[in-house]
C-alpha positions as a Markdown table, in Angstrom:
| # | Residue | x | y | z |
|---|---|---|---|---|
| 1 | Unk | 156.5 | 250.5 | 51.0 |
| 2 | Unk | 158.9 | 250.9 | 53.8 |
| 3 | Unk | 160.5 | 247.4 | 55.2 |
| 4 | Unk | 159.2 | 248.9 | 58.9 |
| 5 | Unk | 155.7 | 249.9 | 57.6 |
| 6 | Unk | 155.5 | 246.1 | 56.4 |
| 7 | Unk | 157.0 | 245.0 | 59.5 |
| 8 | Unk | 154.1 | 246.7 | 61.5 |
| 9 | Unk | 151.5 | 245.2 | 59.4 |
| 10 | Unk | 153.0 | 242.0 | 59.2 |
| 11 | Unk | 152.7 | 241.6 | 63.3 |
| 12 | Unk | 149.4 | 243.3 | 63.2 |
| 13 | Unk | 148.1 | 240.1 | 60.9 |
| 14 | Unk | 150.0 | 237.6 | 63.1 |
| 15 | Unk | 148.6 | 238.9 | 66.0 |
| 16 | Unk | 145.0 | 239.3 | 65.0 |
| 17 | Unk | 144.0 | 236.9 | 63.1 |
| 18 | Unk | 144.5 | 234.7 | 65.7 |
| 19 | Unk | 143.9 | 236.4 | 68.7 |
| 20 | Unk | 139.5 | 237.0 | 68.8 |
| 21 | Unk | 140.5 | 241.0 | 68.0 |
| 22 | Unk | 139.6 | 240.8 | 64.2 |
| 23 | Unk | 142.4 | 241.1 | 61.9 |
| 24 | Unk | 140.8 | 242.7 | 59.5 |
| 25 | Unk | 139.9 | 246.0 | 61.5 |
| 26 | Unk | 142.8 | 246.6 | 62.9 |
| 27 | Unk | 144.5 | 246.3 | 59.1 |
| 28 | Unk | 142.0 | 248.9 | 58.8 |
| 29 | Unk | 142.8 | 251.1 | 61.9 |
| 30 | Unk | 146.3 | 250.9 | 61.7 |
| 31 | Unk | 147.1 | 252.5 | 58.1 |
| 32 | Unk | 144.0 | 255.0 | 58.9 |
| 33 | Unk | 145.6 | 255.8 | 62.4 |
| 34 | Unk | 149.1 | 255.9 | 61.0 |
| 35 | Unk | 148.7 | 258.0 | 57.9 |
| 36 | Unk | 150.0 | 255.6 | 55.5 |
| 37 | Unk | 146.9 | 254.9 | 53.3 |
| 38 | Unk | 145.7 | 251.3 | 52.3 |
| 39 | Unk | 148.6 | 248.8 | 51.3 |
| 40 | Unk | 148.5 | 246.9 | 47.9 |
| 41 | Unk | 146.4 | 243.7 | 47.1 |
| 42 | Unk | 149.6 | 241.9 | 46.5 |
| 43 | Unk | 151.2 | 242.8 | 49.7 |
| 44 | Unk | 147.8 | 242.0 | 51.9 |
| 45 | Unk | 147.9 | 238.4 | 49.8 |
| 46 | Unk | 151.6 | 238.0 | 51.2 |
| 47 | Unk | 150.1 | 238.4 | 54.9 |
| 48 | Unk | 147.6 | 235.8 | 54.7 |
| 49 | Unk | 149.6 | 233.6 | 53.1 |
| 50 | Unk | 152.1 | 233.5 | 56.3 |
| 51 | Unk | 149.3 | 233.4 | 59.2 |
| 52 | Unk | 147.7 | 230.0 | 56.9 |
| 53 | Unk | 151.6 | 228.9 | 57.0 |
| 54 | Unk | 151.4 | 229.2 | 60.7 |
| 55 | Unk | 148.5 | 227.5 | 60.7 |
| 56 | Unk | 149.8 | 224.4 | 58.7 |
| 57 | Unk | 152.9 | 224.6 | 60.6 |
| 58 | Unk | 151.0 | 224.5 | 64.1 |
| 59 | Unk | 148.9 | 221.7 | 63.3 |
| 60 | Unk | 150.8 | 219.7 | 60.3 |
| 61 | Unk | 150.4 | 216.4 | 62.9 |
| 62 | Unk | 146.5 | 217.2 | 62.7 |
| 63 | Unk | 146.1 | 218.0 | 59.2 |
| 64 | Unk | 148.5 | 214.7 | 58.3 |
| 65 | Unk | 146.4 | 212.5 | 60.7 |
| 66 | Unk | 142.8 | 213.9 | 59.5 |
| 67 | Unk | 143.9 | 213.2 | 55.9 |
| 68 | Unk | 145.9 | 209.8 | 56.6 |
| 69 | Unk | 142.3 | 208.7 | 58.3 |
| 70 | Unk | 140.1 | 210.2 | 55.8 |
| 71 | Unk | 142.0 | 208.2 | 53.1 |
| 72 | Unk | 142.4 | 205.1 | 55.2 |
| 73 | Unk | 138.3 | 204.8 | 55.6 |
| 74 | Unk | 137.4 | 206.0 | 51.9 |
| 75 | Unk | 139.3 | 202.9 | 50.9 |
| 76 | Unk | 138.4 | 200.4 | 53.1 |
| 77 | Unk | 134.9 | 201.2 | 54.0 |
| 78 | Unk | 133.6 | 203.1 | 50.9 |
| 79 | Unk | 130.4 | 204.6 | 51.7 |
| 80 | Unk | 129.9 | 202.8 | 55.0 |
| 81 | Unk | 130.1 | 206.2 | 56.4 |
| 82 | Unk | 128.8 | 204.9 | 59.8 |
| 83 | Unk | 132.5 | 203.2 | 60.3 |
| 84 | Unk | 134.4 | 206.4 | 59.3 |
| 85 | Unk | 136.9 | 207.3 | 62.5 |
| 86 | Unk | 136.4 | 210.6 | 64.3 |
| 87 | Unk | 139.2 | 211.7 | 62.5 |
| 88 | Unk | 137.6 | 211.3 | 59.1 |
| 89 | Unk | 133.5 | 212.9 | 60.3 |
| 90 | Unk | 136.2 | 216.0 | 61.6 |
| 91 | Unk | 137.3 | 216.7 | 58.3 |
| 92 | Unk | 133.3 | 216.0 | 56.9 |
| 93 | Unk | 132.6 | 218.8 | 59.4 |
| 94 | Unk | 135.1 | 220.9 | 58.6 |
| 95 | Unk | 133.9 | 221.0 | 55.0 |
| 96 | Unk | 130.2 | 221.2 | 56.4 |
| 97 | Unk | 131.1 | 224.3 | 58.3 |
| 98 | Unk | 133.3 | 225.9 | 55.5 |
| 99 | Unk | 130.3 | 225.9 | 53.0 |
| 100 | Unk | 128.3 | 229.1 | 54.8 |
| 101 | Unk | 131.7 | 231.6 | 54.2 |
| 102 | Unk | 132.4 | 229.9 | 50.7 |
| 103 | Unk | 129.0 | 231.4 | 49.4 |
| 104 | Unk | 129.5 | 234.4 | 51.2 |
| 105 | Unk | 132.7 | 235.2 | 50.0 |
| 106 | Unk | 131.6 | 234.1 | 46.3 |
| 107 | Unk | 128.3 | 236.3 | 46.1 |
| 108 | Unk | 129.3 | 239.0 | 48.6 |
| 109 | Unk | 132.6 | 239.3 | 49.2 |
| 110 | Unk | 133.1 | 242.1 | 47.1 |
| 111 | Unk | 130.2 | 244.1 | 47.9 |
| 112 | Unk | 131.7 | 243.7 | 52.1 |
| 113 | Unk | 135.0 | 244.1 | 51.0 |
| 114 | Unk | 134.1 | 247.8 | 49.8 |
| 115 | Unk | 131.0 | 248.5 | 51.4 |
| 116 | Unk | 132.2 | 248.2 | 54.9 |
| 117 | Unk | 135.9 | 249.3 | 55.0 |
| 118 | Unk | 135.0 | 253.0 | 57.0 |
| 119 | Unk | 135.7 | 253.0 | 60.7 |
| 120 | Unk | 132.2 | 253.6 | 61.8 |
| 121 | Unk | 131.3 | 250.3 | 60.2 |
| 122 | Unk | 134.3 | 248.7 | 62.2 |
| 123 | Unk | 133.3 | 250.7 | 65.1 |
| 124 | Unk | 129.8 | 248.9 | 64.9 |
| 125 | Unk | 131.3 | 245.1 | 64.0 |
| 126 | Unk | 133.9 | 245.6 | 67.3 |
| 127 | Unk | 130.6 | 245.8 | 69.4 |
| 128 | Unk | 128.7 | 243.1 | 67.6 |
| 129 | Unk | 131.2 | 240.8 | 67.7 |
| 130 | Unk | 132.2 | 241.6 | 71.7 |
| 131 | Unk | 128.4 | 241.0 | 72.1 |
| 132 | Unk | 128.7 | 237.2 | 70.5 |
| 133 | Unk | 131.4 | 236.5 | 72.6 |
| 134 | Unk | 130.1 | 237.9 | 75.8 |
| 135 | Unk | 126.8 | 236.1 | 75.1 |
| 136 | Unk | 128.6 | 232.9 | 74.7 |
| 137 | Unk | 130.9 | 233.4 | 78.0 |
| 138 | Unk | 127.3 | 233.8 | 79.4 |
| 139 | Unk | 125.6 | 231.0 | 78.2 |
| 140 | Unk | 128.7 | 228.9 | 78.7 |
| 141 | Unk | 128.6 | 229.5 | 82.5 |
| 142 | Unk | 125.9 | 227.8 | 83.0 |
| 143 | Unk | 126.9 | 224.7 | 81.2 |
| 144 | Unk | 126.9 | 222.0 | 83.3 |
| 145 | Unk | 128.6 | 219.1 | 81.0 |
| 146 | Unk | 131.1 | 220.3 | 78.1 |
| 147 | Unk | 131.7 | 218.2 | 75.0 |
| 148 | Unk | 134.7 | 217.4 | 73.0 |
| 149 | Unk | 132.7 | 217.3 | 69.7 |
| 150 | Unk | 129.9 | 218.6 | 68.1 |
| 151 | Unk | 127.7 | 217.0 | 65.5 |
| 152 | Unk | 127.3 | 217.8 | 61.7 |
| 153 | Unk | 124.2 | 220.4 | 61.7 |
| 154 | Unk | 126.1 | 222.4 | 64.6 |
| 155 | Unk | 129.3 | 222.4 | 62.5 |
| 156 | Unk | 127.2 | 224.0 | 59.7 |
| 157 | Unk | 125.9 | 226.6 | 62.3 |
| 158 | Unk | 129.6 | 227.5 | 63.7 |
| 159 | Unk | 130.5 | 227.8 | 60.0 |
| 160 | Unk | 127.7 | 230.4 | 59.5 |
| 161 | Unk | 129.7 | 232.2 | 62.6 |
| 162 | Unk | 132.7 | 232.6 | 60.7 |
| 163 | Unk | 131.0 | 233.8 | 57.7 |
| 164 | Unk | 129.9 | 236.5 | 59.7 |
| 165 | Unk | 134.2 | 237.5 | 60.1 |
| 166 | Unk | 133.7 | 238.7 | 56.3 |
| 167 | Unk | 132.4 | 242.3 | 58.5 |
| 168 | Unk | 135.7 | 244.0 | 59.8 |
| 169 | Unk | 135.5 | 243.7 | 63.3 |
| 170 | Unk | 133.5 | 241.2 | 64.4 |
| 171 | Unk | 137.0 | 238.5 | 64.2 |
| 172 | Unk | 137.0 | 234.8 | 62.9 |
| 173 | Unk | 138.5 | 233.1 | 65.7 |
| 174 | Unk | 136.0 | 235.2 | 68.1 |
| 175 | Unk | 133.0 | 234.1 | 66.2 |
| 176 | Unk | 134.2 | 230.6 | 65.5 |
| 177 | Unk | 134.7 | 230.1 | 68.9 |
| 178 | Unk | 131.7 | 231.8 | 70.2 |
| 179 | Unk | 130.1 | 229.9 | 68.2 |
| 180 | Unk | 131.8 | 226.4 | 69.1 |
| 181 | Unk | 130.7 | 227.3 | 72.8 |
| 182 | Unk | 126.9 | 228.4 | 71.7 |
| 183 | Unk | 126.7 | 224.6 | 70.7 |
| 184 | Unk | 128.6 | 222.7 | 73.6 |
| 185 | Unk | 132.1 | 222.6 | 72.7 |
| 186 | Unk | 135.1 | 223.6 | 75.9 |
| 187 | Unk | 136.8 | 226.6 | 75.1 |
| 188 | Unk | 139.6 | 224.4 | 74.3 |
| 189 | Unk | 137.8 | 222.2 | 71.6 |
| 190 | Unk | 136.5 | 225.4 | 70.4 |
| 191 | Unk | 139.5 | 226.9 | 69.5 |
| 192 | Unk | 141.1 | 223.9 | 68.1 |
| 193 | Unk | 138.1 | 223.6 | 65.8 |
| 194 | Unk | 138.1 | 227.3 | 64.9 |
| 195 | Unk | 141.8 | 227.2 | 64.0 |
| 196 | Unk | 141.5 | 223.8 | 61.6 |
| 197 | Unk | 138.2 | 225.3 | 60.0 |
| 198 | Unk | 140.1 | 228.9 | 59.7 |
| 199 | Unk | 142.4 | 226.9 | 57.5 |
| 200 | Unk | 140.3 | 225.6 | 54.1 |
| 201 | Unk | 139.0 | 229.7 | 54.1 |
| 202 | Unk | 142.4 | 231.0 | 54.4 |
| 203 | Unk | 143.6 | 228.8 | 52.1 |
| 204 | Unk | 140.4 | 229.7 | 49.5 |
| 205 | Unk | 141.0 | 233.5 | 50.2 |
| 206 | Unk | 144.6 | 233.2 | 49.5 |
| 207 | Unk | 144.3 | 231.9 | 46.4 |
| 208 | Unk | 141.7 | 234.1 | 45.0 |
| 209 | Unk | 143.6 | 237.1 | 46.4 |
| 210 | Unk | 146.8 | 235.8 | 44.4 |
| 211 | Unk | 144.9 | 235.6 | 41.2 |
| 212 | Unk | 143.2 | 239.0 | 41.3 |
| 213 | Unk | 146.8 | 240.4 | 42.6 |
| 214 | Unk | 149.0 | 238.8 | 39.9 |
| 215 | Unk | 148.4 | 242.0 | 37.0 |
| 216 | Unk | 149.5 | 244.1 | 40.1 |
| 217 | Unk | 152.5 | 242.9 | 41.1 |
| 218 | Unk | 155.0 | 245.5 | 41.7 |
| 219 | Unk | 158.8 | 244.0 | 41.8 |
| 220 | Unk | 159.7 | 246.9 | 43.8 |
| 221 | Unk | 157.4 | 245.5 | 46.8 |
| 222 | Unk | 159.3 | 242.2 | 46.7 |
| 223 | Unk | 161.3 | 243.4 | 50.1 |
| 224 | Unk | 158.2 | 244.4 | 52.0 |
| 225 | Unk | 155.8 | 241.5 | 51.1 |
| 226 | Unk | 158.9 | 239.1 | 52.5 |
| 227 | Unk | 159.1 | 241.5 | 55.6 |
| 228 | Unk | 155.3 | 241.3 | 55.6 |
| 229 | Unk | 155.1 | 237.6 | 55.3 |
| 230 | Unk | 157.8 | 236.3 | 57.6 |
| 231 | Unk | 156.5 | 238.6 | 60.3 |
| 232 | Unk | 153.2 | 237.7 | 60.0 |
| 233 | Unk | 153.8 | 233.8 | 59.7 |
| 234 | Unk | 156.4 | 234.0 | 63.3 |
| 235 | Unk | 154.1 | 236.1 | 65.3 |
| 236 | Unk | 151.0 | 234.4 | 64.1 |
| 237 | Unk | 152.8 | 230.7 | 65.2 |
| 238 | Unk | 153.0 | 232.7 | 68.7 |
| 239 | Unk | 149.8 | 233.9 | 68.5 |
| 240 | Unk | 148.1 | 230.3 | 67.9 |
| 241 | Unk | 150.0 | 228.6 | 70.5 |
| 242 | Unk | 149.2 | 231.8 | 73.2 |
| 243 | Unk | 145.4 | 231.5 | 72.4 |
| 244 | Unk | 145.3 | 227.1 | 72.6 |
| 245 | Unk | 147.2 | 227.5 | 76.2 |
| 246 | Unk | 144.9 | 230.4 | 77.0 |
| 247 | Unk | 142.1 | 229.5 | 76.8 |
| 248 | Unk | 142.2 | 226.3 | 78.8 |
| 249 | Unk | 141.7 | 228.0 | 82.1 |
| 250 | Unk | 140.7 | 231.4 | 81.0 |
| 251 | Unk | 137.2 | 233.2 | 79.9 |
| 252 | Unk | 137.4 | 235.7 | 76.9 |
| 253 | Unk | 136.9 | 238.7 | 79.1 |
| 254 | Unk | 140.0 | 239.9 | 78.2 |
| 255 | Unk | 139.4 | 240.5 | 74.7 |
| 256 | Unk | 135.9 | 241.6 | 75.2 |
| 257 | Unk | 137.2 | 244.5 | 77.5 |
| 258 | Unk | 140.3 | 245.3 | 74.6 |
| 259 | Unk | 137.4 | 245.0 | 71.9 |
| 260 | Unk | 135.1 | 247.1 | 74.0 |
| 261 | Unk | 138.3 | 249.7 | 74.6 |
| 262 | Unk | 139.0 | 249.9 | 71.1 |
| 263 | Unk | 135.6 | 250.9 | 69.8 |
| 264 | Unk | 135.5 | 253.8 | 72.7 |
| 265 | Unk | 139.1 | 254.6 | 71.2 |
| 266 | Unk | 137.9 | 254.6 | 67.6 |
| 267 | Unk | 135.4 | 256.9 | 68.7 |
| 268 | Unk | 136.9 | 259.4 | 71.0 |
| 269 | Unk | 139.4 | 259.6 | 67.9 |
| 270 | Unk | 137.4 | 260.2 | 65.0 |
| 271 | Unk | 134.2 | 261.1 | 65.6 |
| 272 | Unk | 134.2 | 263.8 | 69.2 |
């Protein structure tokens, strides 16, 4: 692979895993687009593996603190679970909320993986997931009170959101989100809590991809897969602190409109 082809892709990840544009369309589009034909498992294990470093690397103080708390009230209150800090129910909801895309990926990961890779399917997921986030921009608006937390059950239901980013196109931090808004959260809160839930399902896919990749591993494609990761671990630490400071004051609208622009793209391109 050319060190410039894995450049590309390396951004691409950084930027769109992050940003609610779906990363796993665009890795899609852009090799379909382009020419170049689908990379190699080994190389697309190297991308994730940089945007969940720039995750870890964005919010080491919050993964340190959850896990310093968490340990703190396991040992001193035991299965008082009623005197567990914040801290500590944040990472019980985190786990809650991971549980809907851990079966997903187990059972039908593989079918989605291969089933849905054509454009027409991402064509369709772009619009279905631009609907969930314009429905939730919606239903937002007329929110009078905003909350900083949501309880267990609703963690479970954001986590069946994200499952729902195993289609290419509808986006995991678009869904996530989305969904964190559906059930009361600020944009803010929202994204914070998308981001920290992204991380355990990164992590998971990371490591499976790295097993299924190791009988593949070409030492030729050393160069590109460190291209690939570095570029995708920088831009995605951009990316993650652009979306947090974004969406403080500002709606989603603009990546409804890009997602909306994208599909019409897709098909002006390939299909009239």
């Amino acid at each position: 692979m050319p060190l410039i082809k894995a450049l590309i892709l390396g951004i691409v990840q950084g930027l769109t895993e992050f940003l609610p544009v779906s990363s796993s369309a665009h890795l899609i589009i852009f090799p379909d687009v382009l020419g170049w034909g689908e990379h190699s498992l080994s190389f697309d294990t190297t991308l994730h593996l940089g945007t969940l470093f720039a995750l870890i690397v964005v919010f080491w103080k919050d993964i340190l603190s959850i896990i310093k708390s968490l340990f703190l009230d396991i040992k001193k209150h035991k299965k008082s679970f009623n005197h567990y800090s914040s801290k500590s129910w944040l990472a019980f909801k985190i786990f809650i909320a991971s549980i809907p895309v851990g079966l997903a990926g187990l059972f039908f990961g593989d079918f989605l993986e291969n089933k849905f890779r054509g454009i027409w399917f991402v064509i369709i997921f772009l619009l279905v997931g631009t609907l969930i986030m314009y429905i939730a921009e919606k239903r937002f608006k007329k929110r009078l009170i905003v909350k900083d937390e949501i309880s267990v059950g609703k963690s479970f239901r954001v986590g069946i959101f994200q499952a729902l980013a195993l289609l290419p196109g509808i986006s995991r931090s678009g869904s996530t989100i989305s969904g964190g808004m559906f059930f009361g959260l600020s944009r803010k809160e929202a994204a914070r809590f998308s981001f920290l839930l992204s991380i355990p399902a990164v992590l998971a896919a990371g490591v499976s991809q790295i097993i299924s990749s190791l009988d593949y591993l070409n030492m030729a494609e050393i160069a590109p897969m460190m291209v690939g990761f570095f570029s995708s671990f920088l831009v995605g630490i951009i990316a993650i602190n652009f979306m947090m400071k974004f969406v403080k004051n500002n709606k989603l609208y603009p990546f409804i409109f890009y997602r909306l622009g994208l599909a019409v793209f897709l098909i002006i391109l390939f299909y009239i």
